[in-house]
SEGU-857186 format. One record per residue (C-alpha): residue number from 0; z, y, x; residue in one letter. Coordinates in steps of 0.5 Angstrom, whole numbers, plus 2048, in hexadecimal, padded with zeros to 3 digits. Each point is the difference from the previous one (the first is absolute). Layout:
BEGIN
<node i="NUM" w="Z" v="Y" u="X" aa="a"/>
...
END
This chain:
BEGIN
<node i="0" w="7D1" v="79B" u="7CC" aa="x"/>
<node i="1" w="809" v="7FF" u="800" aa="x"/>
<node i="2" w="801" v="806" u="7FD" aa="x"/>
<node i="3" w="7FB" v="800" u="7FA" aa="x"/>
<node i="4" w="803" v="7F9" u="7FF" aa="x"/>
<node i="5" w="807" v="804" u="800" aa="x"/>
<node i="6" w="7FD" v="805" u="7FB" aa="x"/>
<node i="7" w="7FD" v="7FA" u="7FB" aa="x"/>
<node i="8" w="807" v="7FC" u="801" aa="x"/>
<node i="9" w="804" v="807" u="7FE" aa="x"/>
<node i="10" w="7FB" v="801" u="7FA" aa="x"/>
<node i="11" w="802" v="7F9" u="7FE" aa="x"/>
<node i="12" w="807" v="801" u="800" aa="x"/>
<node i="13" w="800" v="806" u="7FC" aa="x"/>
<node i="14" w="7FC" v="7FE" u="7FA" aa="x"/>
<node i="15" w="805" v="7F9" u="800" aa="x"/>
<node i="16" w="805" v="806" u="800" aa="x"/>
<node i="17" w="7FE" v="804" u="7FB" aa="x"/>
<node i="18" w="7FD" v="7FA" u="7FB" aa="x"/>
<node i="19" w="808" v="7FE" u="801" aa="x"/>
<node i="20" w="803" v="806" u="7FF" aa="x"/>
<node i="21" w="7FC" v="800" u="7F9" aa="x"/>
<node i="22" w="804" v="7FE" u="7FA" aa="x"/>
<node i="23" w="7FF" v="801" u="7F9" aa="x"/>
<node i="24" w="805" v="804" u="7FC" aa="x"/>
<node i="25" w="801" v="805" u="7FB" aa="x"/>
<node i="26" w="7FC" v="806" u="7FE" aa="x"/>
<node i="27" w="805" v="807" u="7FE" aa="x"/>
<node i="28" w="7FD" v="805" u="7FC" aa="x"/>
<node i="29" w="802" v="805" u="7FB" aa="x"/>
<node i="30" w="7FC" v="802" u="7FA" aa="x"/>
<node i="31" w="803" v="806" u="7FF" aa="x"/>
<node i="32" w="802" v="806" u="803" aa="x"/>
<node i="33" w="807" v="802" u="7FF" aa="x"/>
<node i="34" w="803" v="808" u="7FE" aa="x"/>
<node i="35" w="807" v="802" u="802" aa="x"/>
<node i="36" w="805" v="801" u="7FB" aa="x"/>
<node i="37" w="807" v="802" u="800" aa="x"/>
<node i="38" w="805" v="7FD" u="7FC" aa="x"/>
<node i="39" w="807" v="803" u="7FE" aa="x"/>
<node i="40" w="802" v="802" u="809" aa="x"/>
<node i="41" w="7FA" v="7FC" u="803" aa="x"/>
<node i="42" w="7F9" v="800" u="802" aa="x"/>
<node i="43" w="7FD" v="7F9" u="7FE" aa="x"/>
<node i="44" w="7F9" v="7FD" u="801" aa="x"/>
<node i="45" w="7FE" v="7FA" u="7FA" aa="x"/>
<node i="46" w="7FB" v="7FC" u="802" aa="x"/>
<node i="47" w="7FD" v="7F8" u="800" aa="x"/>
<node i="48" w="7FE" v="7FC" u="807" aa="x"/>
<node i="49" w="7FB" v="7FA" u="7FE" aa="x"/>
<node i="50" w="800" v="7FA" u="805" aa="x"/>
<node i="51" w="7FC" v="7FB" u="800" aa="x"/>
<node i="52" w="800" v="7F9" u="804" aa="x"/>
<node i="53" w="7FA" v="7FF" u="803" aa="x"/>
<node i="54" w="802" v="7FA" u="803" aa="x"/>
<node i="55" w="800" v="7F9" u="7FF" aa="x"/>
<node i="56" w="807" v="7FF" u="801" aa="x"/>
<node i="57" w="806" v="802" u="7FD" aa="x"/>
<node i="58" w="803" v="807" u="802" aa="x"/>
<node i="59" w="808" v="800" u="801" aa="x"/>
<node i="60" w="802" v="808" u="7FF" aa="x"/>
<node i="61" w="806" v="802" u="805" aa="x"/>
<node i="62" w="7FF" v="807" u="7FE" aa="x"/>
<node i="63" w="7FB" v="807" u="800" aa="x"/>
<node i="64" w="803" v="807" u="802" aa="x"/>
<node i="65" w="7FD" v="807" u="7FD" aa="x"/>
<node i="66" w="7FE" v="804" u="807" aa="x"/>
<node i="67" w="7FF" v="806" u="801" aa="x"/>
<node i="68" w="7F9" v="802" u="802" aa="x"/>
<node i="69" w="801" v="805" u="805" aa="x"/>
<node i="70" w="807" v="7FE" u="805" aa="x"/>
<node i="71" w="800" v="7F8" u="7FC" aa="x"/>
<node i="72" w="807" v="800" u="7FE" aa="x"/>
<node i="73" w="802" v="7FD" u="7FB" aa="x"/>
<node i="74" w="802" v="802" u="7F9" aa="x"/>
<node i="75" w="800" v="7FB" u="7FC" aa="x"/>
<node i="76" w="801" v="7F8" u="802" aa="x"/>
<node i="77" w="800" v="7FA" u="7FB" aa="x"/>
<node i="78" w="803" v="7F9" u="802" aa="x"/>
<node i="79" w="7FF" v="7FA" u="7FE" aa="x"/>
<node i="80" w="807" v="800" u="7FB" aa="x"/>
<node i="81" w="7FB" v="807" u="7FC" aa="x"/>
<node i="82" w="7F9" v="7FC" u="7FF" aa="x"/>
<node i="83" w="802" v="7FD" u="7FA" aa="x"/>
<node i="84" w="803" v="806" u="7FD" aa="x"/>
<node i="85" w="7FA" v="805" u="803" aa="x"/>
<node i="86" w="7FA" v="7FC" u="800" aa="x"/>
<node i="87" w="7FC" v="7FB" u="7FA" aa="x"/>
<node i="88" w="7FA" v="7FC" u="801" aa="x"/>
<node i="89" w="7FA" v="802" u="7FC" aa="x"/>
<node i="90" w="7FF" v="7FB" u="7F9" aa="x"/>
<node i="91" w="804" v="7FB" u="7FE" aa="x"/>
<node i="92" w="803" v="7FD" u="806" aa="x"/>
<node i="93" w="807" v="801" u="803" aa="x"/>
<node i="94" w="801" v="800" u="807" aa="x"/>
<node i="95" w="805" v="7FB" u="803" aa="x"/>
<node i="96" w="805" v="802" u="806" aa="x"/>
<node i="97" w="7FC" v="807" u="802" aa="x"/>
<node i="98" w="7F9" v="7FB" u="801" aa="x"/>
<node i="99" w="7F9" v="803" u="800" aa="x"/>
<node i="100" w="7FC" v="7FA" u="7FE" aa="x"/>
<node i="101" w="7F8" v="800" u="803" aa="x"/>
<node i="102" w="7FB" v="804" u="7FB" aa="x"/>
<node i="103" w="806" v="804" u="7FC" aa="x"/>
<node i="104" w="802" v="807" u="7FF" aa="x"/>
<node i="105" w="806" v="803" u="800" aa="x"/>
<node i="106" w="802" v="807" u="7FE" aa="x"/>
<node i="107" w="806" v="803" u="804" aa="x"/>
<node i="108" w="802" v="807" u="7FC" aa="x"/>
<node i="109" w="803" v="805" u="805" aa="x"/>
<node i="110" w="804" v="806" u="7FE" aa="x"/>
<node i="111" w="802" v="804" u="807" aa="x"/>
<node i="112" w="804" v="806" u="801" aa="x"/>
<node i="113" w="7FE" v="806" u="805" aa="x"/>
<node i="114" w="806" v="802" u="803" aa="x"/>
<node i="115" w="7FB" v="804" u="804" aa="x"/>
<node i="116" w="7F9" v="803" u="7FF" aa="x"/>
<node i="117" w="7FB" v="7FA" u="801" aa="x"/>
<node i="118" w="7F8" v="800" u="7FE" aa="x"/>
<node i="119" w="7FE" v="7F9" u="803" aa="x"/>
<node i="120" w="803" v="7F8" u="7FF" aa="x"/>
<node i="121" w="7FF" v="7FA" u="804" aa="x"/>
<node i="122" w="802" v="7F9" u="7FE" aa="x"/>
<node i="123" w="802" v="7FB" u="804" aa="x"/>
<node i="124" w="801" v="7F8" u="7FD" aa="x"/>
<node i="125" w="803" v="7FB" u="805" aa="x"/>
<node i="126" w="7FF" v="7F9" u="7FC" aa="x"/>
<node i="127" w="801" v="7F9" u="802" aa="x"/>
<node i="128" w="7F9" v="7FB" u="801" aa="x"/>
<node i="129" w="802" v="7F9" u="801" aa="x"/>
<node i="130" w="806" v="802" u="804" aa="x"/>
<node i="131" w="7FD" v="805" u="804" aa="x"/>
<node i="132" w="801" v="808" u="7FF" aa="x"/>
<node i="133" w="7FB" v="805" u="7FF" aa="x"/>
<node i="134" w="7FF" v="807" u="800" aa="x"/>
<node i="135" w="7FC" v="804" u="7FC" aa="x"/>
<node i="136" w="800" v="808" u="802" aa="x"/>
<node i="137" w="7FB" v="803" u="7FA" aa="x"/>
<node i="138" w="7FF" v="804" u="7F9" aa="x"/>
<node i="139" w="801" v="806" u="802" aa="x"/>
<node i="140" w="7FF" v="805" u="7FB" aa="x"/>
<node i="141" w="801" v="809" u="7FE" aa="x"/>
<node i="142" w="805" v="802" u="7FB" aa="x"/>
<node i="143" w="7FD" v="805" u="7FB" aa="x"/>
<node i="144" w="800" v="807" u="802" aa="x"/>
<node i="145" w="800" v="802" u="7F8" aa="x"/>
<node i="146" w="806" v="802" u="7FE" aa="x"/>
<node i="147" w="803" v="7FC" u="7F9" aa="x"/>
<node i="148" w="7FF" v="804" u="7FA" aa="x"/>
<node i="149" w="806" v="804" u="7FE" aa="x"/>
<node i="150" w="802" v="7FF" u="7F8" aa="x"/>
<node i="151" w="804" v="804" u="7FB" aa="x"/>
<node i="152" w="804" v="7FB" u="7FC" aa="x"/>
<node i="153" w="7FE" v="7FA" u="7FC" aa="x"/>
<node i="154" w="805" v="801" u="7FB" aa="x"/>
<node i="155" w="807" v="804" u="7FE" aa="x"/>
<node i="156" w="807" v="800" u="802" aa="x"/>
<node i="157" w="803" v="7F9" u="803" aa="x"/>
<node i="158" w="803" v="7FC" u="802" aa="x"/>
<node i="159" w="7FA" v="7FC" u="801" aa="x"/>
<node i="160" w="800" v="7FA" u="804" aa="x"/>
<node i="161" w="7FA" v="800" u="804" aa="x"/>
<node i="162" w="7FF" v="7F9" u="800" aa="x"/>
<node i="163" w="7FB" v="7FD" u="805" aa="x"/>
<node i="164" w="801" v="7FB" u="807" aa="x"/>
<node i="165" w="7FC" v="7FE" u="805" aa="x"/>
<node i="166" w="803" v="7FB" u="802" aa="x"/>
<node i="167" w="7FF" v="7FC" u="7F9" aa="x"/>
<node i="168" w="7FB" v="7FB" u="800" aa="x"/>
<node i="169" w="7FD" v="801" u="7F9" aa="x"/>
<node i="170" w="802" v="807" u="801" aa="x"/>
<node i="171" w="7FA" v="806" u="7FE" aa="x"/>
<node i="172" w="800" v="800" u="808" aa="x"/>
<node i="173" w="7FD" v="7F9" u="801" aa="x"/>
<node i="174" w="7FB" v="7FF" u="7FA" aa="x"/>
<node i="175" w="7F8" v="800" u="803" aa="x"/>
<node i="176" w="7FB" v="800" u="7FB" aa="x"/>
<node i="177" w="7F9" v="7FE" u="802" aa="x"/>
<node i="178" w="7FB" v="805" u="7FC" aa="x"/>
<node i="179" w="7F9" v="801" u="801" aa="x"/>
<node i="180" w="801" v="7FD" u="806" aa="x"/>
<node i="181" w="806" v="803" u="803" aa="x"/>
<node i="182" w="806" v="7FD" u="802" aa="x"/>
<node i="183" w="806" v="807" u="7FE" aa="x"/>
<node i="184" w="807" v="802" u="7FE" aa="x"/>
<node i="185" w="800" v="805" u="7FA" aa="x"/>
<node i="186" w="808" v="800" u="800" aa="x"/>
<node i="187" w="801" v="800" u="808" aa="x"/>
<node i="188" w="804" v="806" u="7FF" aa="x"/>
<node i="189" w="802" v="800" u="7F8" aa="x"/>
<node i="190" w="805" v="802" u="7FD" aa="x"/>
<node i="191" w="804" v="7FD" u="7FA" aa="x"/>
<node i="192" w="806" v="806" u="7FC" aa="x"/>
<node i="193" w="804" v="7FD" u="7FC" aa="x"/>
<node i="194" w="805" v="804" u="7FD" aa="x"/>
<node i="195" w="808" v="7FF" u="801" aa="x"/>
<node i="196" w="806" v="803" u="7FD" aa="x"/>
<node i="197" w="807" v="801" u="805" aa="x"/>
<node i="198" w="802" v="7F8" u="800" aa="x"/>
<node i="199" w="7F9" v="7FF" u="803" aa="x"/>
<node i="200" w="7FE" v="7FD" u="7F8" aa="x"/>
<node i="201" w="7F9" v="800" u="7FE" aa="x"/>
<node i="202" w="802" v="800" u="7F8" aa="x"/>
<node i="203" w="804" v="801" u="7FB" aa="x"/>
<node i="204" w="803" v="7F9" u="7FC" aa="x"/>
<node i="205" w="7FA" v="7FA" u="800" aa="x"/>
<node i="206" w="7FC" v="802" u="806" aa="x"/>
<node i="207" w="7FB" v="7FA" u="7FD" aa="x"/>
<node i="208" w="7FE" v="806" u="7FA" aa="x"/>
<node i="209" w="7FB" v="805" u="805" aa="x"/>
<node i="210" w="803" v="806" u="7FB" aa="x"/>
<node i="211" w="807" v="7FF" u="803" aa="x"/>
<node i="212" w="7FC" v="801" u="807" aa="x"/>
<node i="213" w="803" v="807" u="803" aa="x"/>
<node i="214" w="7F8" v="802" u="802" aa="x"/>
<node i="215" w="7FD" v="7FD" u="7FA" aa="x"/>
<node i="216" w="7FC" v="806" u="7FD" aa="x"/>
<node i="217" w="801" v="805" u="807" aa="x"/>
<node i="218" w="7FB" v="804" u="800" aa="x"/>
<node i="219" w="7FB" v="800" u="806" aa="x"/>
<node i="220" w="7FD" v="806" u="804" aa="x"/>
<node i="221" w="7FA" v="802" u="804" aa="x"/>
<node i="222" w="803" v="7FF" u="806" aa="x"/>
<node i="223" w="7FA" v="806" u="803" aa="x"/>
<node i="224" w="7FA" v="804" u="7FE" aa="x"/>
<node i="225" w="7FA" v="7FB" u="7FE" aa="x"/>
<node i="226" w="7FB" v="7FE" u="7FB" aa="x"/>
<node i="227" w="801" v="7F8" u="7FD" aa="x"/>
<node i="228" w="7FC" v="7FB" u="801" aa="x"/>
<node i="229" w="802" v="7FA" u="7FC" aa="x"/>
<node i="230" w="805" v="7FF" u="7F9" aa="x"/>
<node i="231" w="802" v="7FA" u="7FD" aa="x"/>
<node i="232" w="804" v="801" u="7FA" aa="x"/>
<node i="233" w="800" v="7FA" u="7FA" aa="x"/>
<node i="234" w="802" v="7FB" u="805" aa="x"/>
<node i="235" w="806" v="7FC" u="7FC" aa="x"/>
<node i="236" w="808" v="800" u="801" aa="x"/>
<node i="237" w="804" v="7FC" u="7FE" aa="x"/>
<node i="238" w="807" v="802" u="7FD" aa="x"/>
<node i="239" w="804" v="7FB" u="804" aa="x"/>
<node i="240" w="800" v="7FD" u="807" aa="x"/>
<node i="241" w="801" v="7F9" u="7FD" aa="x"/>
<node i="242" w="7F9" v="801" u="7FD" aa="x"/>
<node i="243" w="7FC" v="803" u="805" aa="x"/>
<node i="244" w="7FA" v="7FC" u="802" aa="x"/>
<node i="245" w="7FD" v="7FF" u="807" aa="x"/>
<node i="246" w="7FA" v="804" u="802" aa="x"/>
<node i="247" w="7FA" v="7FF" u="804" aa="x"/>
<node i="248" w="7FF" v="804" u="807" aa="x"/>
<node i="249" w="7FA" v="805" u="7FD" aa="x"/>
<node i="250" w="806" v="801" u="7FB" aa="x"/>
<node i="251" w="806" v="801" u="803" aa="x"/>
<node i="252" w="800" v="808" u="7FF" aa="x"/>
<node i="253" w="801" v="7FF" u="7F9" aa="x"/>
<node i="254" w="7FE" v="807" u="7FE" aa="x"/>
<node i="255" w="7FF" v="805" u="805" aa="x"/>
<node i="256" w="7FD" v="806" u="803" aa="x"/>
<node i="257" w="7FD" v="802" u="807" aa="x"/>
<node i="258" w="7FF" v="808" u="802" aa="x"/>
<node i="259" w="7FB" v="801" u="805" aa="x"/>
<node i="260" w="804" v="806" u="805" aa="x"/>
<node i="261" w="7FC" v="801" u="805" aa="x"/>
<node i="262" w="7FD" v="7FE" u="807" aa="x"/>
<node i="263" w="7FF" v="7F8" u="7FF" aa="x"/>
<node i="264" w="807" v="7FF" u="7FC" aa="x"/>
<node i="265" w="801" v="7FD" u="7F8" aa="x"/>
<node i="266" w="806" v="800" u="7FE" aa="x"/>
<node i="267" w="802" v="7FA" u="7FB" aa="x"/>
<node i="268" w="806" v="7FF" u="7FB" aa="x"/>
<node i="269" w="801" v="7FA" u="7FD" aa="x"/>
<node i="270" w="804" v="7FD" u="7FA" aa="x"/>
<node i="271" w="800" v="805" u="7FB" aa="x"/>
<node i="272" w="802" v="801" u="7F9" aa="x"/>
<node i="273" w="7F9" v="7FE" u="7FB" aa="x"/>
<node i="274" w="7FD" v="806" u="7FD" aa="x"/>
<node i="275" w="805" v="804" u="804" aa="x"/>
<node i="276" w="7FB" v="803" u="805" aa="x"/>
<node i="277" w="7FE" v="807" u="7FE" aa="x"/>
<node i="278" w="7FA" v="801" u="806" aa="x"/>
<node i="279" w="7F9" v="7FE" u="7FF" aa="x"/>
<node i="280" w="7FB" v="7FE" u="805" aa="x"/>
<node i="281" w="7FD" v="807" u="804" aa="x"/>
<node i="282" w="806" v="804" u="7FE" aa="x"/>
<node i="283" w="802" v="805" u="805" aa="x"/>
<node i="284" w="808" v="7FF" u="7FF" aa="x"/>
<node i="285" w="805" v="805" u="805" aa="x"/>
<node i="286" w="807" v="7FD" u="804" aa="x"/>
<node i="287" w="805" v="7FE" u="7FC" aa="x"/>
<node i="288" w="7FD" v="800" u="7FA" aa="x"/>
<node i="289" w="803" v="7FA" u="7FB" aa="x"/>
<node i="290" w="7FA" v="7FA" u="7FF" aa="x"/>
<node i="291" w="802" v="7FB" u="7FD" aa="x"/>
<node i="292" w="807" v="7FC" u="7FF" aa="x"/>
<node i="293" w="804" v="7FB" u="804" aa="x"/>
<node i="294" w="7FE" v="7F9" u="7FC" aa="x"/>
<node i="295" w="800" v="7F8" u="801" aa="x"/>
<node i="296" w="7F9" v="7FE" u="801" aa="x"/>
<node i="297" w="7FB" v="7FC" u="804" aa="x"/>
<node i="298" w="804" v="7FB" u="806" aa="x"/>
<node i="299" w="807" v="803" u="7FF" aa="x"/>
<node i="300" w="807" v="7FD" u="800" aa="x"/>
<node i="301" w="803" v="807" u="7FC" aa="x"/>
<node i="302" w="7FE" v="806" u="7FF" aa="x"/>
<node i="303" w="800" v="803" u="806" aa="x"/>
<node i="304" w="7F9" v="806" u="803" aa="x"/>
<node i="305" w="7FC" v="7FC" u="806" aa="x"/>
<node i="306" w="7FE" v="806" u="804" aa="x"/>
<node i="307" w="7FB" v="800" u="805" aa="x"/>
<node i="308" w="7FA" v="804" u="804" aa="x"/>
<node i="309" w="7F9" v="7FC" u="802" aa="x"/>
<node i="310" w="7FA" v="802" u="803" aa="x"/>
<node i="311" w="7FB" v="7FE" u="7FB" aa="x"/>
<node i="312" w="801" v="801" u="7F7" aa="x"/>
<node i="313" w="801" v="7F7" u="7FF" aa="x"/>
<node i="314" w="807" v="7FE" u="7FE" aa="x"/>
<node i="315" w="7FF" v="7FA" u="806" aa="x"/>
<node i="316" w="7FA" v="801" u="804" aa="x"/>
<node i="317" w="802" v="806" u="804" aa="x"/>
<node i="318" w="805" v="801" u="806" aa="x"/>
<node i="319" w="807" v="802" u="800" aa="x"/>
<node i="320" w="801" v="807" u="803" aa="x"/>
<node i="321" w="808" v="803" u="802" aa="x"/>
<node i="322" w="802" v="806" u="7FC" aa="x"/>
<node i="323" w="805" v="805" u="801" aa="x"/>
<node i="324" w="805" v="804" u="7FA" aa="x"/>
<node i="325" w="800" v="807" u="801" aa="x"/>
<node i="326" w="809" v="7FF" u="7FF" aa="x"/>
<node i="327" w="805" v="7FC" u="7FD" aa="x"/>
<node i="328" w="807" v="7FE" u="801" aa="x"/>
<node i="329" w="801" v="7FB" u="803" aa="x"/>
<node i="330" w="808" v="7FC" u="7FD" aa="x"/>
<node i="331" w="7FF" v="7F9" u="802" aa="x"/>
<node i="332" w="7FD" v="7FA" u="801" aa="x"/>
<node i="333" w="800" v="7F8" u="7FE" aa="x"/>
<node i="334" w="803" v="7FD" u="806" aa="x"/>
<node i="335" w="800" v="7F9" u="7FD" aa="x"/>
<node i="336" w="7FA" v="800" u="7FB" aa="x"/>
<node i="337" w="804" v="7F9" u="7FC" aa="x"/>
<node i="338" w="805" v="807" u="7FE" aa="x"/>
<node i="339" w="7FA" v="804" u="7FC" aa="x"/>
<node i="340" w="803" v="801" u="7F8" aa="x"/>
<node i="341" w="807" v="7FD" u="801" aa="x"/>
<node i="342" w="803" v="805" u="805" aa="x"/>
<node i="343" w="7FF" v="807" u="803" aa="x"/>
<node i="344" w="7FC" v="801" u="806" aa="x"/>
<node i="345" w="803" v="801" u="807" aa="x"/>
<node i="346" w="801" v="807" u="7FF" aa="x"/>
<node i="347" w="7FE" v="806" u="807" aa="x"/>
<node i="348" w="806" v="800" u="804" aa="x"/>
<node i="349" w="802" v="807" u="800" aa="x"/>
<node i="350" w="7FD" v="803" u="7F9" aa="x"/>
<node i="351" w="7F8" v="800" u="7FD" aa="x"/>
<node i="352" w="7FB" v="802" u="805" aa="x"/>
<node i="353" w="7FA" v="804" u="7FE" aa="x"/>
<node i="354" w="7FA" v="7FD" u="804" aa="x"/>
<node i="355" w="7F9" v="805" u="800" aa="x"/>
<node i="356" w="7F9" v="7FD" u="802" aa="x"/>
<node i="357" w="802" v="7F8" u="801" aa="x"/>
<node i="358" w="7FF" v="7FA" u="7FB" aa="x"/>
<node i="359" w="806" v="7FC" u="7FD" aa="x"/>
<node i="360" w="802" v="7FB" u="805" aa="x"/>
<node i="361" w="800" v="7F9" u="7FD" aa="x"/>
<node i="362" w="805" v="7FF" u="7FA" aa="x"/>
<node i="363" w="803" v="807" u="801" aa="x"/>
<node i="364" w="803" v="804" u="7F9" aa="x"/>
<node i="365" w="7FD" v="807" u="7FF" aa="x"/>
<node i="366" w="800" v="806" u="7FC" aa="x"/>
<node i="367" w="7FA" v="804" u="7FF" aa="x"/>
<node i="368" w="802" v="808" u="7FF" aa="x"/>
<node i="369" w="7FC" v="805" u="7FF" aa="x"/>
END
């Protein structure tokens, strides 16, 4: 009789435990699978970790930590002084002193560099509820084992300035369209060329007339062996930046074409020059073959060749995907962006260096060869 009183009183006890160790906090989850690319000299992943608060409490970050799925090392750490920089609450509404209110989503954009061979990622949230720490140990995920599509060039001779940063907060890498349903980032891993003269200029005199734009009229090449899917080419250009009206989402590429070139991947080239395009829908085009010509068309700021790979034939309903170039020469980089078109970039230490297979690092200065 004692002892099933002490089993009942036991069993009692451990349900009170559980029930008190139970907390409503966050769900963490990815909505998609990241590949691996190497930019310049590193091997990098490119993905987004959502977090949702579930409780009905206000959660207070301290930090989240990338682990290795296999050993648990860390091989990347977010403090509480990154938040801001690194994360956005879905919508409109702006977080306040790295606060997660209850009922809200945030995104929190990771690039990670593999410094050694890595196939599985964990996530470890440490977050503040009503003063008390808690840790969430979760969101496990396998990077692609598909190696990036490798690509001739885009585009001749140089120096072009591969203008992108992950790290911008309207940048391509930070635009979620929601079509059909689904939340995706097209431009996770765009690219913008700008062409550049020695001084780092991006035009000749009065850089408000697009003509005086060094890559105005540049031609632009098939990157690889395709057939295109889709071509616009009578979308209108203005002649100044002065007069450039505003586009709409659906309109940003301005005048554009997309190549289909093969396992699942479509390459998208947007801004181009109106009634420059010489490709129409389901012609077979071969690698380096001139396309259409460098323009000032759709949501732009100059003209300039937005270049990136989706897994799907829409300007914005498609997942970005990494890519690599076959070679280039790398000459620089922007190491204050503020300096982009008054000043020349800081130049490689010892001379140009020439870079096979990798993707331009984030507002480096290239050449294209041939």
């Amino acid at each position: 009789m004692y002892k099933l009183l002490l089993v009942i009183v036991l069993i009692s006890v451990n349900l009170k435990i559980v029930a008190q160790e139970y907390q409503a906090t966050v769900d963490m989850r990815l909505l998609h699978q990241p590949g691996i690319v190497k930019l310049s000299r590193k091997t990098m992943t490119y993905y987004e970790l959502y977090i949702t608060n579930f409780s009905s409490d206000t959660l207070h970050f301290k930090s989240l930590y990338v682990l290795n799925g296999i050993d648990s090392s860390r091989l990347n750490s977010m403090k509480s002084e990154d938040w801001k920089a690194r994360s956005g609450l879905i919508g409109n509404i702006k977080a306040k002193n790295n606060l997660l209110p209850p009922g809200n989503t945030t995104v929190v954009y990771f690039e990670v560099e593999l410094k050694k061979s890595v196939h599985e990622l964990v996530h470890e949230l440490e977050v503040e509820v009503k003063g008390k720490p808690v840790s969430i140990r979760r969101a496990s995920l396998t990077l692609s084992e598909k190696e990036p599509v490798v690509l001739g060039a885009p585009l001749k001779g140089g120096p072009w300035a591969a203008v992108y940063n992950p790290e911008w907060e309207r940048g391509h890498r930070r635009v979620i369209y929601t079509i059909d349903g689904k939340a995706r980032i097209p431009g996770r891993h765009a690219i913008d060329f700008i062409l550049l003269n020695d001084q780092g200029q991006f035009a000749r005199g009065d850089d408000n007339v697009i003509r005086n734009w060094l890559g105005y009229e540049k031609d632009v090449l098939a990157v690889k062996d395709g057939i295109v899917l889709s071509v616009r080419n009578d979308f209108f250009e203005s002649a100044t930046l002065s007069d450039h009206t505003e586009s709409t989402a659906d309109q940003a590429a301005g005048n554009y074409v997309s190549i289909n070139i093969g396992e699942g991947k479509i390459v998208f080239y947007e801004h181009l020059k109106p009634g420059s395009v010489k490709v129409k829908p389901g012609q077979r085009v071969k690698q380096g073959e001139v396309i259409a010509s460098l323009g000032f068309t759709g949501q732009t700021t100059g003209p300039h060749l937005h270049f990136h790979v989706a897994d799907a034939n829409s300007t914005l309903g498609a997942e970005g995907l990494p890519f690599e170039f076959e070679k280039f020469t790398h000459l620089g980089t922007y190491l204050k962006f503020e300096d982009f078109g008054k000043a020349p970039w800081t130049s490689e230490k010892d001379h140009p260096s020439s870079i096979n297979i990798a993707c331009p690092a984030p507002n480096s200065v290239i050449r294209f060869s041939f």
